[in-house]
Structure formats: structure tokens, C-alpha cells
LUMBATOR-782386 format. One record per residue: residue number from 0; residue in three letters; x negated, y, z negated of N, C-alpha, C in turn. Coordinates in nm, 3 decimals. Last residue first. Layout:
BEGIN
  num  residuo      nxx      nyy      nzz     caxx     cayy     cazz      cxx      cyy      czz
  NUM      ALA        X        Y        Z        X        Y        Z        X        Y        Z
...
//
This chain:
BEGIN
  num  residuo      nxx      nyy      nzz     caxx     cayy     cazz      cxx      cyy      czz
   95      UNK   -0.405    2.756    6.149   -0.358    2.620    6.102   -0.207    2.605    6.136
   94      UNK   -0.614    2.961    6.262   -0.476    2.937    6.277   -0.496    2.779    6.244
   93      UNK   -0.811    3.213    6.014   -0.784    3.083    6.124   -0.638    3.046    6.125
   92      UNK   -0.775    3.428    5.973   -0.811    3.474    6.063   -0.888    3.295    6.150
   91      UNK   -0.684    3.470    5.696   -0.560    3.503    5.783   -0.631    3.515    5.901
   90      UNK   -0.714    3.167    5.459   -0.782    3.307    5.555   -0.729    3.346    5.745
   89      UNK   -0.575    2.997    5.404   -0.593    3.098    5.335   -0.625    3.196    5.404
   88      UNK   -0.655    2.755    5.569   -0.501    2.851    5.556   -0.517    2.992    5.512
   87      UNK   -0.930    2.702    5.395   -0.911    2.762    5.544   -0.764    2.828    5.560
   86      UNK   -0.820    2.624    5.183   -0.918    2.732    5.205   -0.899    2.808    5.327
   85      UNK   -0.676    2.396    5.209   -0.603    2.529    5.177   -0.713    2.619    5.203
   84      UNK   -0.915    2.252    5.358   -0.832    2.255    5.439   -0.701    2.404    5.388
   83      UNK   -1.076    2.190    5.045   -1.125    2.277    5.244   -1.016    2.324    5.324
   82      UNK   -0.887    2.082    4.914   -0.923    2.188    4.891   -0.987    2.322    5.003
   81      UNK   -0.860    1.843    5.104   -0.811    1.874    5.053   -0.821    2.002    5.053
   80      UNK   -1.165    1.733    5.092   -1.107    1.738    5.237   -0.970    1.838    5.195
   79      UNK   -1.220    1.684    4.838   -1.258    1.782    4.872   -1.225    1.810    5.061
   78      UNK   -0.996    1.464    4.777   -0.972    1.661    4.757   -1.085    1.721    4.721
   77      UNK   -0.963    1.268    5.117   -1.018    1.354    4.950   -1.006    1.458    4.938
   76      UNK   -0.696    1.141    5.207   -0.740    1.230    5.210   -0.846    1.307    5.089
   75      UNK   -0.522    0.935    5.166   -0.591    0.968    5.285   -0.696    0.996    5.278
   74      UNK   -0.390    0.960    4.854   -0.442    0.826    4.895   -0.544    0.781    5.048
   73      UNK   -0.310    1.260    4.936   -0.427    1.227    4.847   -0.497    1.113    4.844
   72      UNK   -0.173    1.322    5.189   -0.145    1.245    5.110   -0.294    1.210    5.031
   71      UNK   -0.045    1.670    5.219   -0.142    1.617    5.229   -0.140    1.435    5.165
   70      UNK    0.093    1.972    5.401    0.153    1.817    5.334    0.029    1.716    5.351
   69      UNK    0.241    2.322    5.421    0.106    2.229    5.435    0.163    2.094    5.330
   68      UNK    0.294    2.621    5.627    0.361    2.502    5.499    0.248    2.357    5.528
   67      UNK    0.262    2.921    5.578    0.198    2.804    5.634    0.190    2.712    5.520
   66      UNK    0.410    3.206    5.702    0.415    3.146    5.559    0.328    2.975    5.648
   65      UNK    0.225    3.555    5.728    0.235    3.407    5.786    0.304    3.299    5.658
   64      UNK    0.118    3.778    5.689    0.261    3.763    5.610    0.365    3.600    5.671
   63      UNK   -0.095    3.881    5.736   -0.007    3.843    5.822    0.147    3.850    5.816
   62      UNK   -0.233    3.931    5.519   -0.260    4.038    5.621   -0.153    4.020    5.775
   61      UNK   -0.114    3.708    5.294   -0.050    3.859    5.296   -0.093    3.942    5.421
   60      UNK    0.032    3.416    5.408   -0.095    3.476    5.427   -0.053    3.681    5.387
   59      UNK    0.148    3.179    5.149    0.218    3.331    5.243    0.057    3.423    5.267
   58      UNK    0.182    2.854    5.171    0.190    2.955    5.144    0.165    3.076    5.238
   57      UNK    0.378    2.573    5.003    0.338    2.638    5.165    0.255    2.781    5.072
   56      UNK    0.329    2.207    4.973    0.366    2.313    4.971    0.359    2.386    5.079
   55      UNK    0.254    1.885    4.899    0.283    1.974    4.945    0.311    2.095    4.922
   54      UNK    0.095    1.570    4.865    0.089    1.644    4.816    0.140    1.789    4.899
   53      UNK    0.206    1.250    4.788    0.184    1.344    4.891    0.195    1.468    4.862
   52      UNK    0.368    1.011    4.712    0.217    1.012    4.626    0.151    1.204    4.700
   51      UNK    0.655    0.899    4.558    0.572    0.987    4.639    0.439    1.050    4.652
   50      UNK    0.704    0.814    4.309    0.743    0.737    4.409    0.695    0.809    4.571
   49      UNK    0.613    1.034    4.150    0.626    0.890    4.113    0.656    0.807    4.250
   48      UNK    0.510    1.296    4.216    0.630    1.244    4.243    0.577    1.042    4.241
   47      UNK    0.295    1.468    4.246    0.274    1.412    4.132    0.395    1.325    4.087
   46      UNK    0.416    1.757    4.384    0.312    1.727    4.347    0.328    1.624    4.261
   45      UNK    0.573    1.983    4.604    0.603    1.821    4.601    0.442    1.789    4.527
   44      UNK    0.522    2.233    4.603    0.736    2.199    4.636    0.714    2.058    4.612
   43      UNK    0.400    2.518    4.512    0.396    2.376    4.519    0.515    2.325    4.527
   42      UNK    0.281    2.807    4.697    0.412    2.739    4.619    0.394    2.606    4.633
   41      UNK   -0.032    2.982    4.630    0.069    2.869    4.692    0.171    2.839    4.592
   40      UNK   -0.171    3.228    4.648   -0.011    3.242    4.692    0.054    3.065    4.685
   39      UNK   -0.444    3.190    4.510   -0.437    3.133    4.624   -0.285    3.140    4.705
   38      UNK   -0.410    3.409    4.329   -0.493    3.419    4.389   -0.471    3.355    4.537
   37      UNK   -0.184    3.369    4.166   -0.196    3.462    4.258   -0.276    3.480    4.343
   36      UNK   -0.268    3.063    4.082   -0.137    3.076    4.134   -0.150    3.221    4.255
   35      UNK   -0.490    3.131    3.941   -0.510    3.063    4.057   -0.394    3.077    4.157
   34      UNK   -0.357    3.267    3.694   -0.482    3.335    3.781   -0.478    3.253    3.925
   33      UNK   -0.195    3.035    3.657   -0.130    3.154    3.687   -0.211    3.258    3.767
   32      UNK   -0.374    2.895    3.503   -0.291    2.852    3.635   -0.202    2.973    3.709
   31      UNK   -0.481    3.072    3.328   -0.566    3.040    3.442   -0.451    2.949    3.535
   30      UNK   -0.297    3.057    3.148   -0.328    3.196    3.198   -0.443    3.133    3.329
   29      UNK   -0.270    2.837    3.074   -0.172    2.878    3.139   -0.196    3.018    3.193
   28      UNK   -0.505    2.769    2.950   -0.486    2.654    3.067   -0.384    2.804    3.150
   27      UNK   -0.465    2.912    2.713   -0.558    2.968    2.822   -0.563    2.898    2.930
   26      UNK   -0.289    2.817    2.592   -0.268    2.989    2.635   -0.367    2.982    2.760
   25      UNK   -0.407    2.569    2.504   -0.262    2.600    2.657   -0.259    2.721    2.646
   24      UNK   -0.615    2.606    2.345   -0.612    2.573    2.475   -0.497    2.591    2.566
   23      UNK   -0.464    2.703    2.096   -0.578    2.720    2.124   -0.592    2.707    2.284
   22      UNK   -0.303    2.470    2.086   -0.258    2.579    2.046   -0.320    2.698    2.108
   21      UNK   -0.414    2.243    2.073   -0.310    2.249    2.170   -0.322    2.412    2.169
   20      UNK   -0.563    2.278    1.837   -0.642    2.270    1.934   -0.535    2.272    2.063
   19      UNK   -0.365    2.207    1.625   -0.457    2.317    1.621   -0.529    2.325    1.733
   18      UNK   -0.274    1.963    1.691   -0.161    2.044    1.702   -0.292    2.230    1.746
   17      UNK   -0.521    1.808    1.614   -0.436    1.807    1.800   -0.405    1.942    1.800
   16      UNK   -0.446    1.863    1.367   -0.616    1.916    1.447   -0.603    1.917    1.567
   15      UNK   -0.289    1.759    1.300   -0.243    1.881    1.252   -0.368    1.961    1.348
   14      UNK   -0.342    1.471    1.350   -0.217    1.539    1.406   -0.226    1.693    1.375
   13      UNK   -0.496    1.477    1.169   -0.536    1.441    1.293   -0.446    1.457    1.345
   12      UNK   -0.363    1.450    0.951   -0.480    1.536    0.891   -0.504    1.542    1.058
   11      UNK   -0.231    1.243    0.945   -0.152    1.399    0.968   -0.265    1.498    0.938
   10      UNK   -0.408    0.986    0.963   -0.309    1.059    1.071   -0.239    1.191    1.115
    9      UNK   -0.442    1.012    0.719   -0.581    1.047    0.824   -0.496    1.069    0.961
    8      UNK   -0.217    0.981    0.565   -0.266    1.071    0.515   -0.374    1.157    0.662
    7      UNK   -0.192    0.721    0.661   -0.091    0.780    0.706   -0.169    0.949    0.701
    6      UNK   -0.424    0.533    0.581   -0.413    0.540    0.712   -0.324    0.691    0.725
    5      UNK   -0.321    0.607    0.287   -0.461    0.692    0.370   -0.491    0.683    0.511
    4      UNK   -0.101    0.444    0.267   -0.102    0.549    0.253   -0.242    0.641    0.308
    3      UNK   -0.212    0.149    0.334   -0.167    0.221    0.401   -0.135    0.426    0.428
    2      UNK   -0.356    0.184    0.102   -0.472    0.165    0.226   -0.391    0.212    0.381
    1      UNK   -0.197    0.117   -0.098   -0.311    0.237   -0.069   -0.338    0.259    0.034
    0      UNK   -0.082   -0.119    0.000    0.000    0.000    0.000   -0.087    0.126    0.000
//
């Protein structure tokens, strides 16, 4: 019964250190997805779909105002083939 009680004790002592470190880190996860968000304009419409492995969206070139909708399947394609390929979209002076 002791032995249980100190398992329980080391658990909320370690739950409370998650909790303290969640806390800490998602302000700043979320301020950097948000940095990236404006930076790169993309809208994500299909990421991480259980039964869909393919990765999509679109986004809006501002010197153009081009919207360029893009669909990748990650199981294809590496993400650094990936990442190259929004790069390029990005820049309003190749045509994808």
C-alpha cells in the first residue's frame, strides 16, 4: 500500500512538471505557427487524415494575387522534395 502510494505521489509530482512545461512551450509553438502561417500564406485543407495520407492546400501569391492550390502524397514524395516545391510557388516569378 506504501509503495503504491509513492508510485501515485511520483506521478503527480510528474504530471504537474508536463503540465509546467506544456505551459511554457505551446505559447511559443503557437506563436511560431502563426509566424510561418503569414509568412508562407498557406491554407492547409487536407493534413494528417487517417485514411488519407496526402498532403494539401493552396496559397495566395500577394505580387500576383495568384491562388496556387497544391496536393502532395508524403508516402511519394520527400519533404525535402516537398518543402522545395512550396518554395518555389511561393515566388511570384515561377509558374507552377
Amino acid at each position: 500500500m506504501i509503495q503504491i502510494q509513492k508510485q501515485m505521489e511520483g506521478l503527480t509530482v510528474q504530471e504537474t512538471e508536463i503540465n509546467h512545461m506544456k505551459s511554457k512551450t505551446e505559447p511559443v509553438l503557437k506563436t511560431k505557427l502563426s509566424l510561418f502561417k503569414n509568412i508562407s500564406r498557406i491554407t492547409w485543407t487536407k493534413v494528417n487524415e487517417p485514411h488519407d495520407p496526402t498532403i494539401a492546400g493552396f496559397m495566395v501569391v500577394p505580387e500576383t494575387q495568384e491562388i496556387k492550390r497544391f496536393e502532395f502524397d508524403p508516402q511519394i514524395a520527400s519533404g525535402t522534395y516537398i518543402a522545395d516545391r512550396l518554395w518555389e510557388m511561393m515566388d511570384p516569378k515561377t509558374q507552377c
